[in-house]
C-alpha positions in Angstrom: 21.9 10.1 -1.4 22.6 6.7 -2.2 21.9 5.5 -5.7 22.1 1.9 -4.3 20.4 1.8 -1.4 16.2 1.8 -1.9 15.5 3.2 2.0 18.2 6.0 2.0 17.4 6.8 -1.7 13.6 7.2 -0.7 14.3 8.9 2.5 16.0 12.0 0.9 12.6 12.0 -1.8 10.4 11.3 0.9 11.4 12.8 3.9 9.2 15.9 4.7 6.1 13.3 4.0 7.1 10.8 6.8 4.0 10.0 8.4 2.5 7.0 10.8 0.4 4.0 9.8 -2.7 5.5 11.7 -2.8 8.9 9.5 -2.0 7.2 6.1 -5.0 4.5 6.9 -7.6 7.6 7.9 -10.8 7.4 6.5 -12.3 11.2 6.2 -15.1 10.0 4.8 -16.2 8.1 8.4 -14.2 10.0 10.3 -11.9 6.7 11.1 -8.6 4.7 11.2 -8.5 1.1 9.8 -5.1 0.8 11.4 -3.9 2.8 14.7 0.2 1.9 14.8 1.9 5.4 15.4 5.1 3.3 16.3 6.5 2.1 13.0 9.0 4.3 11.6 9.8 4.7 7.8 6.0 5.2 6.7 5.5 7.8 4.4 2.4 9.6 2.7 2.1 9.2 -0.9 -1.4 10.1 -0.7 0.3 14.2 0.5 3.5 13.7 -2.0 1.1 13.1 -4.9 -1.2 16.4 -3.8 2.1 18.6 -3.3 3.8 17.4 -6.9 1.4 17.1 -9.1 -1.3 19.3 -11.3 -4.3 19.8 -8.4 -6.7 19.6 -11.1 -5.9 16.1 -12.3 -4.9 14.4 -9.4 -3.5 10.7 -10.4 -5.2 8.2 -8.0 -2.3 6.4 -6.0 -2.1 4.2 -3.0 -1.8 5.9 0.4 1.4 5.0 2.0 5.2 3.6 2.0 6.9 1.7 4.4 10.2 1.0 3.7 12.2 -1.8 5.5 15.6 -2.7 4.7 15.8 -3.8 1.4 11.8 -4.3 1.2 9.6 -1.5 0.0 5.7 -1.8 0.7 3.0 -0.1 -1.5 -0.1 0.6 1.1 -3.7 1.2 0.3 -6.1 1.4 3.1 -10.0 0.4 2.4 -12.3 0.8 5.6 -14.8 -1.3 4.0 -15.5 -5.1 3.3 -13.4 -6.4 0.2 -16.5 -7.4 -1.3 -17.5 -3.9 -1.5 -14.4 -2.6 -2.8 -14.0 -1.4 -6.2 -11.8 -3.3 -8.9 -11.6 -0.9 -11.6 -10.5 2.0 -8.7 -7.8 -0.8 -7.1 -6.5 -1.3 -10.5 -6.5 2.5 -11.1 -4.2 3.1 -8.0 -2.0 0.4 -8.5 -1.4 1.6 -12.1 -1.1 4.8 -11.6 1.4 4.8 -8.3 2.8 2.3 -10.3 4.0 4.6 -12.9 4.6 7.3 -10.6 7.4 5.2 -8.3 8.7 3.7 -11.3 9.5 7.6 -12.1 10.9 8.3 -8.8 13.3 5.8 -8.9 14.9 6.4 -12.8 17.7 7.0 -10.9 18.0 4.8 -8.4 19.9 0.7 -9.5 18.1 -1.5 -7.6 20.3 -4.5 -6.3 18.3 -7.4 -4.4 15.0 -4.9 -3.2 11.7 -6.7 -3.0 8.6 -4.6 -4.3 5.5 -5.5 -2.2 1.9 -3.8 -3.3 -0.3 -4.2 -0.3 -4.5 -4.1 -0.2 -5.5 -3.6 3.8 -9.1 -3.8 3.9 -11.9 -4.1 6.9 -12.3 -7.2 8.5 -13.9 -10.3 7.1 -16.8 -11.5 9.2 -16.2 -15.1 10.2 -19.3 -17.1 9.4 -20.8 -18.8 12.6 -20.3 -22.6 11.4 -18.4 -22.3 7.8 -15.8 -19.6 7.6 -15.5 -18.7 4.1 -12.8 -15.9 4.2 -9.9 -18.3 2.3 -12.4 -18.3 -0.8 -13.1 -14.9 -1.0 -9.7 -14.1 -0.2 -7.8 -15.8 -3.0 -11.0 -14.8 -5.0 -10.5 -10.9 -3.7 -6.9 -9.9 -5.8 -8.7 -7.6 -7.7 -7.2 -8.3 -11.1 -3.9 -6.8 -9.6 -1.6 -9.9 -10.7 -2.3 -9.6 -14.1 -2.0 -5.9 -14.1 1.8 -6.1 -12.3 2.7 -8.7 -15.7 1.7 -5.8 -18.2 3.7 -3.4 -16.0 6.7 -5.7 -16.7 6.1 -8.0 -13.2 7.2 -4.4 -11.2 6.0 -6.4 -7.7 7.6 -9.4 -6.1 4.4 -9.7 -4.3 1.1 -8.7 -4.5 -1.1 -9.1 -1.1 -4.6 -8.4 -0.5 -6.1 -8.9 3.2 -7.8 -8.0 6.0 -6.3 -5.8 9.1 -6.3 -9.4 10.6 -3.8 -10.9 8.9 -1.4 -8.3 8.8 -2.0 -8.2 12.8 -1.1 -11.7 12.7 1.9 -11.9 10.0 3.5 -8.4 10.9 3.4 -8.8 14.7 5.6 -5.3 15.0 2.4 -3.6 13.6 -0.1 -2.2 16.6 -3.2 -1.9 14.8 -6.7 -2.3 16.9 
């Protein structure tokens, strides 16, 4: 296990959770899957590491997924529902909390050059019929998130919050419906 390389040092931690995009993004509430990519290797279920290491009766809330790529690693929380819908304080909870928890996991790992990217995938926006409104409610929709990575000592290089749509568009490897 490399102490200097974030994929292979996660890999060895996170191995026997290895997972797809489609199961991590599962909505058991609706019976659904915000995102159906079973292609894309190197996804992992924190949601199933955080049941299997920790206390059952005080579960920490945490974000869903991993991906790692290279020298990028990708914080994943799924919402099958509208962003307007979605609930700040429980975002901010998540972020935290997996926050603390990664932070943890990696005490001995010496990051060189990784990028730290804390993703929000959410339903679609609807696109109005004459005045589509989705760039003002997404720089509106962050969820408090930036502030909360300063107090946790700026932990994320990037912070992004969208619909399935634009990571369709901007990751064009992922196969989501």
């Amino acid at each position: 296990m490399s102490k200097y390389n974030l994929k292979e040092f996660l890999e060895n931690k996170l191995k026997k959770y290895q997972s797809t995009f489609k199961n991590t993004s599962y909505d058991d509430t609706n019976n659904r899957y915000l995102c159906n990519d079973e292609t894309t290797l190197n996804v992992y279920d924190f949601d199933k590491y955080i049941k299997e290491n920790f206390d059952k009766s005080k579960l920490p809330s945490s974000p869903d997924a991993i991906y790692l790529e290279n020298k990028r690693f990708y914080f994943v929380e799924f919402k099958y529902q509208k962003a307007s819908y979605i609930e700040s304080k429980e975002i901010k909870s998540k972020f935290e909390k997996g926050t603390n928890i990664l932070k943890d996991m990696l005490k001995k790992f010496t990051p060189k050059d990784n990028i730290f990217i804390f993703c929000v995938v959410f339903e679609n926006q609807r696109i109005g019929r004459y005045f589509d409104s989705r760039h003002i409610e997404t720089n509106s929709i962050r969820f408090g998130l930036d502030e909360l990575n300063k107090n946790l000592g700026g932990f994320y290089d990037n912070i992004i919050t969208q619909d399935i749509n634009f990571y369709k568009d901007n990751f064009k490897k992922l196969i989501c419906k």
